[in-house]
N, C-alpha and C positions, 0 to 999 in steps of 0.2 A: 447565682454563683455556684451551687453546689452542680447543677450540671454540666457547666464549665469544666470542673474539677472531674466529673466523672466523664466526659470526653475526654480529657487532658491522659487519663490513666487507661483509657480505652487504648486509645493511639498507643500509646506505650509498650501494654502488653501485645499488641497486634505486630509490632514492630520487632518484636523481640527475638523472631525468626527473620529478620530482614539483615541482611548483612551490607555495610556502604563501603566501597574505594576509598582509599586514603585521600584521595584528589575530591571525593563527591562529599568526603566528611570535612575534609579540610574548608572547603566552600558554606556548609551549617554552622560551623564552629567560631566561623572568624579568622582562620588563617590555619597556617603550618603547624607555625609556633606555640600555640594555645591548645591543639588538638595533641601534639607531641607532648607539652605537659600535663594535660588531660591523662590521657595514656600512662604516664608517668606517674603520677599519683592512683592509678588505678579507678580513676573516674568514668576510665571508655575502655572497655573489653576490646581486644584487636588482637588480630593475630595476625604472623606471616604466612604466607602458603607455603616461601622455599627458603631454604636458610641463604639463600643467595643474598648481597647486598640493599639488591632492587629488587627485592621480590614484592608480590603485591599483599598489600595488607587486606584482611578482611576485619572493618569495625560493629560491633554490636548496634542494630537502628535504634533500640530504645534507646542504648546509651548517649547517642549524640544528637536523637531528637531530646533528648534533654538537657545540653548543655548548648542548643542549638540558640544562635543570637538575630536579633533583629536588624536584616540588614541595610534600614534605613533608619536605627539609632545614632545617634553620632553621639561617638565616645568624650 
């Protein structure tokens, strides 16, 4: 178990210079709606590139590999 946990924290810190699209976060997360409240609560580091509308988001990877869900859980 305890090497689990120390892969678990590896991945993490390794990721932590990886930045994901809001479309490739949205897809680990569970949807739109879950990673916008993520975000909201200050769960997932993200930022815009352009104050435009649409501008494209850059999300933190550690951050949404950790909030990241199982996508053959049924809720």
């Amino acid at each position: 178990m305890a090497i689990e946990f120390d892969r678990y924290h590896t991945v993490l810190r390794a990721a932590q210079n990886v930045a994901f699209s809001k479309r490739q976060a949205q897809v680990l997360v569970g949807g739109q709606r879950r990673l916008e409240r993520l975000v909201a609560e200050d769960r997932i580091r993200a930022i815009k590139t352009t104050d435009k509308q649409n501008g494209r988001w850059e999300c933190n990877g550690s951050d949404v590999l950790r909030y990241t869900i199982d996508p053959n859980f049924n809720h």
